[in-house]
Legacy VTK file of the C-alpha trace (Angstrom):
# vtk DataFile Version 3.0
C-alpha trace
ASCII
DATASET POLYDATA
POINTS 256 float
-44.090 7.316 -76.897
-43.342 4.430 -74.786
-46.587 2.558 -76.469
-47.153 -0.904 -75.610
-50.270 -3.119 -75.936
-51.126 -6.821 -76.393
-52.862 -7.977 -78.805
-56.886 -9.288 -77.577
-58.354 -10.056 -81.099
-59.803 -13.497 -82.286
-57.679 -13.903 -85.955
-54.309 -12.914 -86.454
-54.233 -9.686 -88.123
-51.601 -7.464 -90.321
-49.552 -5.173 -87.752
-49.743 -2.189 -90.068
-53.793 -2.431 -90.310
-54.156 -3.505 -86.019
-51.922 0.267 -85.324
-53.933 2.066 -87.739
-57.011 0.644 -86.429
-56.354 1.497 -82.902
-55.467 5.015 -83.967
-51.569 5.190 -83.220
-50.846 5.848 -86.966
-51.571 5.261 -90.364
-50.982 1.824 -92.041
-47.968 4.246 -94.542
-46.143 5.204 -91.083
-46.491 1.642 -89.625
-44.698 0.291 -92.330
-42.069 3.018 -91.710
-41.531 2.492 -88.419
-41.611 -1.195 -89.437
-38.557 -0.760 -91.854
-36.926 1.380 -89.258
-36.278 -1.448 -86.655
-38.797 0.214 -84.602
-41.472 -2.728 -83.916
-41.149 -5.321 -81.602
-43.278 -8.174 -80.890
-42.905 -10.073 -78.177
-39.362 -8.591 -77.627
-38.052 -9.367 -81.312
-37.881 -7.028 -83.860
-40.386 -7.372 -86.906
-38.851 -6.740 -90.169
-41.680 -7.641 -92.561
-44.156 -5.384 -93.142
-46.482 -8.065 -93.971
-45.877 -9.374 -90.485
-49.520 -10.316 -88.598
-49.419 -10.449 -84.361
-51.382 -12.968 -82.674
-53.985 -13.026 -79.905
-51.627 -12.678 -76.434
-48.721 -11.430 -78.192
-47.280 -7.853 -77.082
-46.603 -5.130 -79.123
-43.522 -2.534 -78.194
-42.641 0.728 -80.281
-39.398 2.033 -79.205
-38.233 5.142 -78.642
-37.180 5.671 -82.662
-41.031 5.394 -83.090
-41.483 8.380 -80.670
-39.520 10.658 -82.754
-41.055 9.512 -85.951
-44.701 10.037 -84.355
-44.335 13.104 -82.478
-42.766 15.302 -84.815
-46.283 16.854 -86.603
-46.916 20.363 -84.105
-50.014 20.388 -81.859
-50.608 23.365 -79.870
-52.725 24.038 -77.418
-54.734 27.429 -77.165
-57.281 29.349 -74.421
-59.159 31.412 -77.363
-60.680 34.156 -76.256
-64.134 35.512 -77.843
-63.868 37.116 -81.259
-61.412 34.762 -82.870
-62.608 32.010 -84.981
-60.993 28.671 -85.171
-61.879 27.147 -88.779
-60.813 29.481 -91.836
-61.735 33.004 -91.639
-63.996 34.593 -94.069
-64.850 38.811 -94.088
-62.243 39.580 -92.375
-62.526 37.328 -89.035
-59.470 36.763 -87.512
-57.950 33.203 -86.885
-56.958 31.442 -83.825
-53.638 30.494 -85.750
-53.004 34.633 -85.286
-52.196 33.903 -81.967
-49.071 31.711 -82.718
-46.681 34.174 -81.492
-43.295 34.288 -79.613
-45.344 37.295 -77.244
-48.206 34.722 -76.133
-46.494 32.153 -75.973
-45.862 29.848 -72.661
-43.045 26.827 -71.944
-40.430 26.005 -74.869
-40.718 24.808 -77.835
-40.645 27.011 -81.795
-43.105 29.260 -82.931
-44.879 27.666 -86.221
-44.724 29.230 -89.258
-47.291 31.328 -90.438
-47.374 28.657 -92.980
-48.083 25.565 -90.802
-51.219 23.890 -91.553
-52.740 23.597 -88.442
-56.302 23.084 -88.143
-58.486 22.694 -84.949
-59.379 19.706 -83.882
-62.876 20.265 -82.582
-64.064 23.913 -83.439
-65.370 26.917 -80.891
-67.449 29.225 -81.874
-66.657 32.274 -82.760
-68.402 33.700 -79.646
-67.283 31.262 -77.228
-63.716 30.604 -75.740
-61.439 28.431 -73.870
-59.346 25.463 -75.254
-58.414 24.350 -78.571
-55.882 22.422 -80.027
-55.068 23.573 -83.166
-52.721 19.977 -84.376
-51.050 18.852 -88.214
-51.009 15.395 -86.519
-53.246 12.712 -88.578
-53.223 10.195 -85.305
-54.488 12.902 -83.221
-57.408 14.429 -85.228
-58.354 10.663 -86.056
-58.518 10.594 -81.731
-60.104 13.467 -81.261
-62.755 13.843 -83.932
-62.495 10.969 -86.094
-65.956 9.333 -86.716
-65.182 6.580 -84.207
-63.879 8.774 -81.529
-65.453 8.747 -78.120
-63.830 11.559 -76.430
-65.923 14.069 -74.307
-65.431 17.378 -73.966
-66.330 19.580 -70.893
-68.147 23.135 -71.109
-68.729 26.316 -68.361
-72.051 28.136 -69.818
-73.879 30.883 -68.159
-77.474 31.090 -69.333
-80.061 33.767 -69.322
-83.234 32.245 -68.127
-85.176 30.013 -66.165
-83.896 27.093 -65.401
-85.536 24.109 -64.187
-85.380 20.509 -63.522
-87.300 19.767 -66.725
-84.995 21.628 -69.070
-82.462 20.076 -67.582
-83.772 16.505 -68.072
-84.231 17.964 -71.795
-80.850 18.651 -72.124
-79.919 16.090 -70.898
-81.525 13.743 -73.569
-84.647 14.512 -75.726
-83.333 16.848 -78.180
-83.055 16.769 -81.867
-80.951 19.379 -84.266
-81.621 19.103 -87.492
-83.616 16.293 -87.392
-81.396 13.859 -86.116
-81.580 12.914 -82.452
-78.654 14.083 -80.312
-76.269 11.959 -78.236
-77.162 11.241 -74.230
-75.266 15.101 -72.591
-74.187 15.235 -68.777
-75.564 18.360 -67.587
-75.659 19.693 -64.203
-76.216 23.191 -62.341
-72.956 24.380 -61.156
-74.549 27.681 -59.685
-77.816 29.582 -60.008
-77.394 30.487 -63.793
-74.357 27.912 -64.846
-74.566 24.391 -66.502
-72.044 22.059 -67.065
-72.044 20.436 -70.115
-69.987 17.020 -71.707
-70.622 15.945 -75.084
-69.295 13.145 -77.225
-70.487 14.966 -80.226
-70.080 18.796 -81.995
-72.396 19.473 -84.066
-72.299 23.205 -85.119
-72.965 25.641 -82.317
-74.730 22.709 -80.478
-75.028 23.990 -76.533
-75.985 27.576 -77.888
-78.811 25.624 -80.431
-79.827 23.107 -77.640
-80.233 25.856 -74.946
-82.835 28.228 -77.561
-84.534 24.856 -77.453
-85.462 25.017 -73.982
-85.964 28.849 -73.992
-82.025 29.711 -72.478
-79.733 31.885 -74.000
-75.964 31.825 -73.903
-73.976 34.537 -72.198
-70.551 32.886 -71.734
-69.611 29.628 -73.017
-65.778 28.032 -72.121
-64.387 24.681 -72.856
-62.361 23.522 -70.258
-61.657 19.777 -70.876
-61.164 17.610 -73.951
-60.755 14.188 -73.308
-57.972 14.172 -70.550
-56.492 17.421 -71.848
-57.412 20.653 -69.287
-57.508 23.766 -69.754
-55.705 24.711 -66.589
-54.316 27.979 -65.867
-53.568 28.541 -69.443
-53.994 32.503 -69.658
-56.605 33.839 -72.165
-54.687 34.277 -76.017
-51.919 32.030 -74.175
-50.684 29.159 -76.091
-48.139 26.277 -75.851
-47.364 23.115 -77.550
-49.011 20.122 -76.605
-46.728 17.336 -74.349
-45.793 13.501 -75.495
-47.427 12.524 -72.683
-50.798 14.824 -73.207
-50.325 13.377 -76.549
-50.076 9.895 -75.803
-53.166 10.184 -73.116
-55.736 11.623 -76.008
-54.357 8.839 -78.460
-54.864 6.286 -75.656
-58.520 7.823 -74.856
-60.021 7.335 -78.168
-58.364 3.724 -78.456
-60.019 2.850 -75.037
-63.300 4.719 -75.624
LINES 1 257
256 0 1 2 3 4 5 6 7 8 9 10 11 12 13 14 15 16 17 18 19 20 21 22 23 24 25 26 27 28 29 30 31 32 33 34 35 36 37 38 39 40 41 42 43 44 45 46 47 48 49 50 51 52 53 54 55 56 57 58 59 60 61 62 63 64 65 66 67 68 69 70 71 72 73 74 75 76 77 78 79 80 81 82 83 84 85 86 87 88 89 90 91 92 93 94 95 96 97 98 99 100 101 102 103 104 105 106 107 108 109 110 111 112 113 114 115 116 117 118 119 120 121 122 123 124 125 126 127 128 129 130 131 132 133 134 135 136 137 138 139 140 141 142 143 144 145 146 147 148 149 150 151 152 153 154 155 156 157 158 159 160 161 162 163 164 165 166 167 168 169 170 171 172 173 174 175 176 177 178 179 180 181 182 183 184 185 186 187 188 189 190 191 192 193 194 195 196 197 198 199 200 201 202 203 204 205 206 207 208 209 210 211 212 213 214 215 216 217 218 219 220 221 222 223 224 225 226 227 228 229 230 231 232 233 234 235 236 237 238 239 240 241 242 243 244 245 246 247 248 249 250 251 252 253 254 255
């Protein structure tokens, strides 16, 4: 994971609590990786897991820690309309359905039909595009922990007028369910298509924040989450999510 950072905070503080904090894994795994020989600070190897690091000292996990961290599957799916993402109920079919050998695209093993792998920010059952369907702790904290400040980036086609006042609207102004909603970057892409990145996901929000400005959702695609794309991943396509991809959305909630 190649994950190095130095240390910027006024007290000394534990290294198992400063990793968990910053998202790279829980305080249980630090101390693993800790009793593995896998921490360095400063270049020398910490061995007690009651160890604090110090404003201007530098933190190194090795490549032992990579292993240890990027073993939990995280796959990356273009859903296509129709499938649901959370648990199915009456007979809805799950994105997880798509796991197979047949749609799949680059290497890696086909999880088990047992695998818990739960999305990390949901799509509608209507709408499509990318989701990452992940059993990694680190990465749903990243991606939709409480903290996390990681956009995500939506196509919509609308039915209806639209002006320079619902945009403004969108844009900032609207509630759902009583509680006001985060500042939205929206823009006209072409006569009936908005952009849209959030920071937040509440349930069905672009569909519930267009009916407030008299709009109504034909097509609806995510194409971005944090710094993860979409790309020319094939509708009911899937593949497993890259160290790399990995490390980027870990290092985008930390820096959020």
């Amino acid at each position: 994971m190649s994950f190095s950072r130095t240390y910027d905070g006024a007290e000394p503080v534990r290294v198992n609590k400063w990793l968990a904090q910053s998202g790279v894994c829980s305080r249980r795994e630090a101390e693993e990786l800790i009793a593995a020989g896998a921490v360095l600070i400063d270049g020398e190897r910490v061995s007690d897991v009651g160890r604090k690091i110090s404003a201007g000292q530098t933190l190194v996990l090795n490549a032992r820690a990579e292993l240890g961290l990027g073993a939990q599957i995280s796959v990356v799916i273009n859903k296509p309309p129709g499938i649901v993402s959370a648990q199915p109920e009456h007979g809805q079919i799950p994105a997880a359905r798509l796991l197979t050998a047949e749609n799949q695209t680059g290497a890696g093993i086909v999880p088990s039909s047992r695998a818990s792998l739960p999305p990390l920010g949901r799509l509608d059952q209507d709408s499509r595009g990318l989701l990452l369907l992940s059993e990694d702790g680190v990465l749903a904290k990243s991606i939709i922990g409480p903290e996390s400040e990681i956009d995500k980036e939506y196509v919509v086609t609308v039915r209806g007028m639209i002006d320079r006042g619902k945009i403004q609207k969108l844009r900032h102004g609207l509630e759902l369910d009583g509680r006001q909603l985060k500042p939205a970057k929206v823009t006209l892409q072409d006569t009936q298509i908005l952009r849209f990145v959030l920071t937040e996901g509440r349930n069905r929000q672009i569909r519930r924040m267009c009916e407030l400005v008299e709009l109504e959702v034909a097509d609806l695609v995510r194409v971005r989450i944090g710094p993860l794309l979409l790309g020319d991943l094939a509708e009911c396509k899937w593949r497993h999510l890259t160290g790399p991809e990995r490390d980027a959305l870990v290092a985008a909630r930390w820096a959020g």
